[in-house]
C-alpha positions, 0 to 999 in steps of 0.5 A: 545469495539471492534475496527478495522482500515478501511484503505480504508476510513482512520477511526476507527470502534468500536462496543459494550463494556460496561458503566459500572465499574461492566462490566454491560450496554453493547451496540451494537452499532457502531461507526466511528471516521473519520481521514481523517481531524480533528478526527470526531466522528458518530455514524453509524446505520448498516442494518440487524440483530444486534448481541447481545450486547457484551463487550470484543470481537474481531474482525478484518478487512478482506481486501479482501471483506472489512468488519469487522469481530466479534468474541466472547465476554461477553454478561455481563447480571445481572440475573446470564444468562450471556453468553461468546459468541462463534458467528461470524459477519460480518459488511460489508462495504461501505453499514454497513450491519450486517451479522451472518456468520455460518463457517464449522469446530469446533466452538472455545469454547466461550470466551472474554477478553483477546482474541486476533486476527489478520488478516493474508493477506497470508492465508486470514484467521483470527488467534484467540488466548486465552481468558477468558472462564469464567472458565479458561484464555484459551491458544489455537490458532484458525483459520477461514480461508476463502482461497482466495488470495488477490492482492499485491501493485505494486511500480514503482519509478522515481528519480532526484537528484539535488546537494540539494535535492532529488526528488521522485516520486512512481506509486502505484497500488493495495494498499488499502488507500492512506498512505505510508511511505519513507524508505531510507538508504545511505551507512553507515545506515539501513534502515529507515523510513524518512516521511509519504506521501499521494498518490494522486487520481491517485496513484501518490505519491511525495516526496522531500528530502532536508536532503541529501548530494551533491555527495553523494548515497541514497536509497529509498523504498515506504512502502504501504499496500495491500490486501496482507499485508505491501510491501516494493517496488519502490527502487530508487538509487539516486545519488546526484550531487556535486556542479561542477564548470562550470556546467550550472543551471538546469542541474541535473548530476544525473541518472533519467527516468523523463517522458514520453509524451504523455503515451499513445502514439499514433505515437511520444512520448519523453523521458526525463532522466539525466545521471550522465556520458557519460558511455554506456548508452541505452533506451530498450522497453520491452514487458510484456514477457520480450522481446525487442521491441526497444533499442537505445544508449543514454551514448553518449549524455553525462551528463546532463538532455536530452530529446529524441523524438521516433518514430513509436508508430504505429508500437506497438502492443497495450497494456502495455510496460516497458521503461527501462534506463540502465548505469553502473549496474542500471536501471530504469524502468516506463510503457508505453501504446502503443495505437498502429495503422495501421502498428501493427503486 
């Protein structure tokens, strides 16, 4: 049989293959195996014409127009007028509707297993690599590219840190389905995968790590997945606090852009963020060019969690703005909407 991943609603897709140990009894019928709880198996029934039944083809899911496509196969009749397939499907998803297509070019000599196939997300195109033609196990690669570019996952991160764990949080945009996975790496480590996550309905996704170390320095970085591929994104440099003697509970010694309330912001918003030190700090608003529309010196507020009201969201032009919290060489960023009023230029 056939089988592809559907990210988007975190299920297996299978189409044909055989019953039989002779290779014979082959099927075109589909199946899915949800695994968004306890793996549940049903038996989908697509609209449109049905290929012909087949074993040993190929197929890949095509993330940009989210649909799987079939190449090839065995269509493994006992009357001696068994056929090795050079067709090309497509079943097209949420509605399951079978579609011949008919690409330009020269169509790849027909051929099963062992034929291999992948997506690639940077040329949007399908990459077929040998089989059996019945003849000969056949050694060349093809292509059936379609040329369209797909949208990359974009990470935002925000952090804090307390002398026992660590804690995240990632606004994910763009990624097709809602697995991720934490990457993490200290001083002395390479990276490596830590916990796979959920993001949430809003493209939120959260993550403590209790397994650090106070005072020391981690890294983190969210994998997700994309029309364009895996995207390793949303570095976050954590500091861990130590335990200091004399430090009030609650108070997070660590480097951190919490929040921002209310987002979006009308007139009024507040800020919350921690500082390791009282080192230069300060709060810059970037517009989407890169220029500064607002900056303030917060290193004087010392270390500790703080939380900042600002002033004059009115006088924003309306529209996305970057939040960014500068001390020592890093930085932290997280978006703000500006509704903006009256006095917007």
């Amino acid at each position: 049989m056939t089988a592809i991943y559907d990210p988007i609603r975190d299920r297996m897709v299978i189409f044909g293959g055989s019953t039989s140990d002779d290779y014979y009894g082959v099927h075109n019928d589909v199946w899915e195996l949800d695994l968004t709880g306890p793996p549940t198996w049903s038996h989908l029934a697509p609209g449109g014409t049905l290929p012909i039944p087949r074993r040993s083809g190929t197929a890949i899911y095509d993330p940009l127009r989210d649909r799987m496509i079939l190449y090839g196969g065995w269509d493994s009749t006992e009357n001696g007028t068994a056929s090795f397939l050079g067709d090309t499907w497509a079943l097209s998803f949420p509605g399951n509707q079978w579609a011949q297509l008919s690409p330009a070019g020269t169509t790849p000599a027909g051929r099963d297993a062992p034929a291999s196939a992948i997506y690639d997300p940077l040329g949007d195109r399908m990459v077929l690599f040998g089989g059996w033609s019945g003849v000969a196990m056949l050694g060349d690669t093809e292509f059936l590219t379609w040329g369209g570019v797909g949208t990359a996952a974009s990470v935002t991160a925000n952090s804090q840190a307390d002398p026992d764990a660590v804690h995240l949080q990632w606004s994910v945009e763009n990624a097709t389905g809602t697995h991720a996975a934490v990457y993490r790496r200290d001083s002395e480590t390479e990276w490596t995968s830590i916990a796979t996550v959920e993001a949430d309905a809003s493209g939120v996704v959260t993550y403590d790590d209790p397994s650090v170390v106070a005072g020391g320095q981690y890294d983190y970085l969210l994998l997700v997945f994309s029309q364009r591929g895996e995207t390793l994104d949303g570095e976050a440099l954590v500091d861990v606090p130590a335990v200091v003697a004399g430090v009030e509970p609650g108070v997070r010694a660590s480097f951190a852009l919490d929040r921002v309330r209310p987002n979006p912001v009308v007139d009024r918003f507040e800020v919350s963020f921690s500082l390791p030190g009282s080192e230069p700090a300060r709060l810059e608003l970037l517009d989407l060019n890169g220029r500064r529309v607002f900056a303030r010196e917060v290193g004087s507020l010392g270390a500790g969690s703080h939380h900042l009201e600002i002033g004059g969201g009115r006088d924003f032009s309306p529209g996305m703005y970057f939040l960014r919290l500068e001390q020592s060489g890093r930085s932290l960023v997280t978006r703000v909407v500006m509704l903006g009023g009256p006095g917007a230029q």
